[in-house]
C-alpha positions as CSV (number, residue, x, y, z in Angstrom):
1,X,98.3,106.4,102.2
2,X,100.3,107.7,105.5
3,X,103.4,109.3,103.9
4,X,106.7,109.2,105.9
5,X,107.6,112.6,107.9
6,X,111.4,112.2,106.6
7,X,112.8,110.4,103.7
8,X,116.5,110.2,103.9
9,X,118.4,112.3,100.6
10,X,119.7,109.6,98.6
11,X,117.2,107.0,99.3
12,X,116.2,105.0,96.2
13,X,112.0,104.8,95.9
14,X,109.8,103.6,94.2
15,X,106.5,106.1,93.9
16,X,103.1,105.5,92.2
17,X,101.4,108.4,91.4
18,X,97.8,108.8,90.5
19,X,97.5,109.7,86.9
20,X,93.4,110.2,86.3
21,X,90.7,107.9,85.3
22,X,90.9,106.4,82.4
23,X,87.9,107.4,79.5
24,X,87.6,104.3,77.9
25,X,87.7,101.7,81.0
26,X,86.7,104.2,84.5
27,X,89.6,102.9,85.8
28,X,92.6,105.0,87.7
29,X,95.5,104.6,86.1
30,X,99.2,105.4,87.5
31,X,102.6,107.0,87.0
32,X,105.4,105.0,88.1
33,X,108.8,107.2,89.3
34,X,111.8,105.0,90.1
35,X,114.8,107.3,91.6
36,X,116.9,109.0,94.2
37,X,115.3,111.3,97.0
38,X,116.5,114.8,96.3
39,X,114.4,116.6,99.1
40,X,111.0,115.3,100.7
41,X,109.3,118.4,102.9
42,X,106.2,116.3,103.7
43,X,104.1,118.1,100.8
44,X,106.1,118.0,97.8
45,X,108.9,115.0,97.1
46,X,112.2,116.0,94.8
47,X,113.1,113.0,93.4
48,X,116.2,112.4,90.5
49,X,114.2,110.1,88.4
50,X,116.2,107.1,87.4
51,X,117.0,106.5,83.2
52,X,115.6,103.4,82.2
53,X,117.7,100.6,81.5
54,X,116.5,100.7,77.3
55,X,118.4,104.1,77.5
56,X,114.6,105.6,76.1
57,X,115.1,108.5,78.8
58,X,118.0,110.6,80.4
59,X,117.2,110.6,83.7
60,X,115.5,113.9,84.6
61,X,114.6,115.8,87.9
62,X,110.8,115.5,89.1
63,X,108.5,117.2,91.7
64,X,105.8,115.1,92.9
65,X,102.9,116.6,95.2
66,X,102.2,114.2,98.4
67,X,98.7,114.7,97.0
68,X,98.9,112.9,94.1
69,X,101.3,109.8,96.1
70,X,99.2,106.5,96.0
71,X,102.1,104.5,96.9
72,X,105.6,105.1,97.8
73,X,108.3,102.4,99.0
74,X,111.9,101.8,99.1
75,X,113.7,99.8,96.4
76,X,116.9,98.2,95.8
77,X,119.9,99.9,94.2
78,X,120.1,98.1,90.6
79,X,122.5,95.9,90.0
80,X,124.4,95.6,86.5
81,X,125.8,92.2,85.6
82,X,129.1,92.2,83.3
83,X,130.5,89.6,81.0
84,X,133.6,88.0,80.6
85,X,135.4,88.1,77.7
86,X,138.1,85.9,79.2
């Protein structure tokens, strides 16, 4: 995959890393990271890892070397619904 020369700080990404072959199947499998662009240099992406919505996670702060990028794309900012009580 051709990886952007710039990302924009504070972008919102999706990126899908490769994660090894599997030993059962001889598949790849993947790493999803959802979050906000800290710093992209071209070779290594800083990224502020989103917290998932089942709280499971705190968000966290993650390197990610271009060499290991499968995928990377832009994603929307989530939106959270709230009830009224009224």
């Amino acid at each position: 995959m051709r990886l952007p020369d710039m990302i924009p700080s504070g972008a919102r990404v999706v990126v899908r890393c490769e994660d090894g072959v599997d030993e059962h199947t001889g598949r790849m499998t993947y790493r999803d990271f959802v979050g906000h662009v800290i710093n992209w240099n071209g070779e290594r992406l800083l990224l502020r890892r989103d917290a998932p919505a089942n709280g499971s996670r705190p968000e966290q702060i993650v390197h990610i070397e271009a060499r290991d990028i499968a995928v990377l794309k832009p994603v929307p900012e989530r939106t959270f619904r709230t009830q009224d009580n009224n």
